[in-house]
DRENLO-723638 format. One record per residue (C-alpha): residue number from 1; residue in one letter; x, y, z. Coordinates in Angstrom, 1 decimal. Layout:
<sites>
  num  residu       x       y       z
  NUM       A       X       Y       Z
...
</sites>
This chain:
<sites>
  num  residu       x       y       z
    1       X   -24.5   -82.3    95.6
    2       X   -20.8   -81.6    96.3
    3       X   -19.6   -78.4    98.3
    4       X   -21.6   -75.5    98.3
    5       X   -19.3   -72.9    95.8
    6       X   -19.7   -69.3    98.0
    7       X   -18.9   -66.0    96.6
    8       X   -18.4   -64.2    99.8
    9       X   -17.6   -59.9    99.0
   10       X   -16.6   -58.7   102.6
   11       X   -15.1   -55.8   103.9
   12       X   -16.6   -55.7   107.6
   13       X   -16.8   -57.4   110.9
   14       X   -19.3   -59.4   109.9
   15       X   -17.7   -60.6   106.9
   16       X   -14.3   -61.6   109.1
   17       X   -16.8   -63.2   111.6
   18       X   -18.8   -65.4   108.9
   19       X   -14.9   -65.9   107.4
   20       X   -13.7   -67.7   110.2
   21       X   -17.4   -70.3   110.2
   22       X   -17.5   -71.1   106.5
   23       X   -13.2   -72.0   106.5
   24       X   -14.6   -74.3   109.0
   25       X   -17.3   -76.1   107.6
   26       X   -16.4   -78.9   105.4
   27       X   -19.8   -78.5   102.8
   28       X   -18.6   -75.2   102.1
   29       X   -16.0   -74.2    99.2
   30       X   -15.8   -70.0    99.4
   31       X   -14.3   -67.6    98.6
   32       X   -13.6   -64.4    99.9
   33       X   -13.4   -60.9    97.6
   34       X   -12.0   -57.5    98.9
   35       X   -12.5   -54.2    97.3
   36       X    -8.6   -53.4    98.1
   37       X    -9.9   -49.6    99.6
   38       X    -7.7   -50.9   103.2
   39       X    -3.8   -51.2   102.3
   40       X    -3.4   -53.5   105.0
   41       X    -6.6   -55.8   105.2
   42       X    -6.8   -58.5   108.4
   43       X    -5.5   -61.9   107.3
   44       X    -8.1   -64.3   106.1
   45       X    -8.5   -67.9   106.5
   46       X   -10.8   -68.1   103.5
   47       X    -8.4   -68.2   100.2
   48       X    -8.9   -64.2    99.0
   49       X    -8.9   -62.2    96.1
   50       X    -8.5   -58.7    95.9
   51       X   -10.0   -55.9    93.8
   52       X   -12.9   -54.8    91.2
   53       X   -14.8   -57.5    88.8
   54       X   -15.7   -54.3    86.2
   55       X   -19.0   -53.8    87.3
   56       X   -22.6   -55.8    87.1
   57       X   -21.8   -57.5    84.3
   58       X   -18.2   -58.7    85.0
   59       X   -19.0   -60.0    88.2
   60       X   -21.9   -61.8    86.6
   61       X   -19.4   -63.6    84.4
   62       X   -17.2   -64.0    87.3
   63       X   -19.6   -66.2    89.2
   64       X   -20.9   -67.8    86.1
   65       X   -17.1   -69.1    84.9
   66       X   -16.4   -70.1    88.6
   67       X   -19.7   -72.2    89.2
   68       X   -20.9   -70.2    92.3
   69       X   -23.6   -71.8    93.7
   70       X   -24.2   -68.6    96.2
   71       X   -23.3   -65.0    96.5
   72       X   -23.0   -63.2   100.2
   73       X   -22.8   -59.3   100.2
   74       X   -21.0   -58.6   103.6
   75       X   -19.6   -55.3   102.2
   76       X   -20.0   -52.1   103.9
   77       X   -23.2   -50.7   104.4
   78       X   -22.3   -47.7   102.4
   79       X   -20.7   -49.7    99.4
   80       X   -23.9   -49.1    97.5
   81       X   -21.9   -49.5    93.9
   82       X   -21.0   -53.0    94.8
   83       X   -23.8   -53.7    96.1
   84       X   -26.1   -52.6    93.3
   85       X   -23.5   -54.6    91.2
   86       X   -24.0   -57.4    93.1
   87       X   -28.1   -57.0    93.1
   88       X   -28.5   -56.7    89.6
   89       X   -25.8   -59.5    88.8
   90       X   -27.2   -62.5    90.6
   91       X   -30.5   -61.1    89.0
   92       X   -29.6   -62.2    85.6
   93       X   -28.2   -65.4    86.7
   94       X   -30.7   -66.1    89.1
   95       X   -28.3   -67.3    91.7
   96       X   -29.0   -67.3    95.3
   97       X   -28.3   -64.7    97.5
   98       X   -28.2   -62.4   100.1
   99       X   -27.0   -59.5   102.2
  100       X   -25.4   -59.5   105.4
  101       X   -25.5   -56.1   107.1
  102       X   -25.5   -55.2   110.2
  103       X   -28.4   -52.6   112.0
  104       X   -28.2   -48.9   111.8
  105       X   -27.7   -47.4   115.2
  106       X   -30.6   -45.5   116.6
  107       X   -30.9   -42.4   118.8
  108       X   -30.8   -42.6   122.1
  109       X   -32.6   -40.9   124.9
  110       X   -30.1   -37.8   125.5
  111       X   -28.5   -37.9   121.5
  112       X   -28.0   -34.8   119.6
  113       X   -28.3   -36.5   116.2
  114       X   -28.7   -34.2   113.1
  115       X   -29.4   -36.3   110.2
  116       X   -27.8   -35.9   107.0
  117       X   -28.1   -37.4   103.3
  118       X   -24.1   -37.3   102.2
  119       X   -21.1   -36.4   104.0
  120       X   -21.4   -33.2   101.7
  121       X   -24.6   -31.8   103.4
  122       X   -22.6   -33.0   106.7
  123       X   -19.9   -30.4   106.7
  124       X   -22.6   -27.9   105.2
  125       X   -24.6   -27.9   107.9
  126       X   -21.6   -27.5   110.1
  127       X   -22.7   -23.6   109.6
  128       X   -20.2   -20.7   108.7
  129       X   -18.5   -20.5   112.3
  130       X   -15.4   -22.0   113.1
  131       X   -15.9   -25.1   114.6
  132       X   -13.9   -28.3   115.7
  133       X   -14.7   -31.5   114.1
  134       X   -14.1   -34.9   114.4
  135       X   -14.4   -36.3   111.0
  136       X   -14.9   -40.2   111.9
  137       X   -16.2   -41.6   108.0
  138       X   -12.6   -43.0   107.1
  139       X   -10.6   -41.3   104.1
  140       X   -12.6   -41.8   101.2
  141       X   -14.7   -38.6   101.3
  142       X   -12.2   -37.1   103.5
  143       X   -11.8   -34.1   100.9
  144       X   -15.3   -33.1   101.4
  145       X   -14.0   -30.8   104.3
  146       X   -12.3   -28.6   101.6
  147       X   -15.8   -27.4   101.2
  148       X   -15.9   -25.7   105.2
  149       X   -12.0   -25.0   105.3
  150       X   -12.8   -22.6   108.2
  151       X   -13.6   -25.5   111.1
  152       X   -10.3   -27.6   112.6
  153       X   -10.7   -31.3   111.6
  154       X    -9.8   -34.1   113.7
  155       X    -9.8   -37.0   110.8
  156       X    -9.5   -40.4   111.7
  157       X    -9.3   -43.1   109.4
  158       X    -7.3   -46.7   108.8
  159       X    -5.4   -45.5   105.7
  160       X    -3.9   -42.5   105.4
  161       X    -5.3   -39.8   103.5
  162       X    -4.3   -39.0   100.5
  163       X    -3.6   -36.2    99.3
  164       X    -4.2   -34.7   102.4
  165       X    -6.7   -32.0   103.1
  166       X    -6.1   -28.8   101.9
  167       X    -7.3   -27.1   105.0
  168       X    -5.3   -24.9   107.2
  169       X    -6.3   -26.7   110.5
  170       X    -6.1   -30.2   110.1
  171       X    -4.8   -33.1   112.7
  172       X    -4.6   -37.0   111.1
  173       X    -5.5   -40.1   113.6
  174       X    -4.8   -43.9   111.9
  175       X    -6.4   -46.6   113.9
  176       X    -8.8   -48.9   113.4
  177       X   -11.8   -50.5   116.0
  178       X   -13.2   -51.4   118.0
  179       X   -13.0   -48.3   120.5
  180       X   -13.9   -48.3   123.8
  181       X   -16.0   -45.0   125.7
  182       X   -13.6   -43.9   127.5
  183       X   -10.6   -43.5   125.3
  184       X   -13.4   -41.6   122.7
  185       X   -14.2   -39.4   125.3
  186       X   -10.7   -38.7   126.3
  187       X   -10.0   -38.4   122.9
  188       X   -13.0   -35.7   122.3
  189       X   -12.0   -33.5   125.3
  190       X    -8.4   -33.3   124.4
  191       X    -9.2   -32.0   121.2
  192       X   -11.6   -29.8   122.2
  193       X   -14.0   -31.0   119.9
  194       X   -18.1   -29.9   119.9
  195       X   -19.1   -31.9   116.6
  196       X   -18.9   -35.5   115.2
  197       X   -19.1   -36.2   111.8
  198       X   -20.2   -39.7   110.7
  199       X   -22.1   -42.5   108.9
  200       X   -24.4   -44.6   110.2
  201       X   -22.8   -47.6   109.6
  202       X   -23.8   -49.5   112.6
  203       X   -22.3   -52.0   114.9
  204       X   -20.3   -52.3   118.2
  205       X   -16.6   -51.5   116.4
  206       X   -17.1   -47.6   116.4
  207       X   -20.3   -47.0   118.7
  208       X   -17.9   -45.6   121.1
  209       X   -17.5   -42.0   119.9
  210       X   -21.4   -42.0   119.9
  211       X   -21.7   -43.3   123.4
  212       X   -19.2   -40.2   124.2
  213       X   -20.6   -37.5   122.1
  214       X   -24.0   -38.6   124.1
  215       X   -22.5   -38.4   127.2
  216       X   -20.4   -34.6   126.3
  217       X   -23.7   -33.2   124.9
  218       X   -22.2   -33.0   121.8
  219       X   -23.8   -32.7   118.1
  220       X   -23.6   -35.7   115.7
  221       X   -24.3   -34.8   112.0
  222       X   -25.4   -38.1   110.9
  223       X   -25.3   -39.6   107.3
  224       X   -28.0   -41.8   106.7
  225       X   -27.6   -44.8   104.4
  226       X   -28.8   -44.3   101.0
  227       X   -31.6   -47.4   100.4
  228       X   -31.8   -50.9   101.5
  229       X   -30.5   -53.8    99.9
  230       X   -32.4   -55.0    96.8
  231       X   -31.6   -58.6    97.8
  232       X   -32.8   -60.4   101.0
  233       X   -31.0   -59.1   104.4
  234       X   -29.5   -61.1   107.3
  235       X   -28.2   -59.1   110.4
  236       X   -26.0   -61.6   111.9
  237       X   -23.8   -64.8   111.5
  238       X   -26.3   -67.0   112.8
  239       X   -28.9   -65.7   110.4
  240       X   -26.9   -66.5   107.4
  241       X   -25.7   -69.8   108.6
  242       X   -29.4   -70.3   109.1
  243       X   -30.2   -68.9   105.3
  244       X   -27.5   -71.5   104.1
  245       X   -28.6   -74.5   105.5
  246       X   -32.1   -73.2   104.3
  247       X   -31.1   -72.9   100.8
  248       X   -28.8   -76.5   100.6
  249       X   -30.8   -78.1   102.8
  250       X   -31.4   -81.6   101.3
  251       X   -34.8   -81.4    99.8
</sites>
């Protein structure tokens, strides 16, 4: 057969990681999709294109009119539109695929993890008392703090947030991972913080400021993921390297 035509949707480490492999391997022809959420996304080596495909059945024509041969969902864990969309289009086509999404963490011997369903029940169970928060889930359901406008929010995200909160106590971060213990620590003390707000989106990039929150005694209000991906799931690079060469393999 000739090169293997891959439909990679990224969006995470992961994806950048298994980005840099496939532009590399001469069997391979991919290409790389982007939601367009980050303003200023990392520079590829895989040719890119950026934005929406108008749902299930747009990105099924989408890989049908380009001849994919293989679909790889390396979109954030909590991009469960996109991936549903993904799920149900390679259904109808019957085209090979899978996930590639990285562990949720897990608690820890000395954790103070209160676990959540949305970011909405998050800053519910806040409670009524003031309180300073770090709000670490990026700026896409930033706004959800409007619900508890009585805490101070520390709110750190990539892109700025916009419009910005309309709370009376409100300080903006931009930065982007990894982050390392100490600086999260540092960072929690000289806010005065005493609760974290965040997803469980796994990975090394942003464990830090659960590695600190563990070590300050502090609360984490954790949002769990929704469901698991409908299509089969890889955790690493070298599990869907491994999945490839299972797939193309010559028979």
């Amino acid at each position: 057969m000739g090169k293997i035509r891959i439909l990679m949707l990224g969006g995470t480490s992961e994806a950048n990681a298994l980005a840099k492999v496939l532009a590399g391997d001469p069997r391979c022809d991919t290409l790389l999709s982007l939601a367009g959420r980050t303003e200023q996304p990392m520079i590829q080596l895989l040719p890119t294109r950026i934005g929406g495909f108008g749902g299930a059945d747009g990105l099924a024509n989408f890989l049908h009119d380009g001849e994919f041969d293989l679909l790889i969902d390396a979109t954030h864990p909590f991009a469960a539109r996109i991936s549903q969309n993904a799920s149900e289009a390679v259904a109808s086509l019957g085209l090979p695929a899978f996930s590639l999404q990285r562990p949720q963490w897990v608690a820890q011997a000395g954790d103070n993890w209160r676990h959540v369903a949305t970011i909405a029940e998050a800053i519910t169970a806040l409670g009524s008392k003031p309180r300073r928060v770090f709000l670490a889930i990026g700026r896409q359901e930033a706004h959800r703090a409007e619900g508890a406008p009585q805490h101070f929010y520390l709110v750190r995200s990539v892109d700025p947030v916009q419009p910005r909160l309309a709370v009376a106590d409100v300080q903006y971060i931009l930065d982007r991972g990894p982050f390392h213990r100490e600086g999260e620590i540092a960072l929690l003390e000289t806010h005065r913080i005493d609760a974290v707000v965040t997803k469980n989106s796994g990975g090394s990039a942003t464990y830090a400021k659960i590695a600190a929150a563990r070590q300050l005694g502090m609360e984490v209000l954790m949002v769990g993921r929704a469901s698991a991906p409908a299509m089969q799931t890889v955790e690493t690079v070298d599990e869907a390297l491994s999945t490839i060469n299972h797939l193309f393999s010559p028979r």
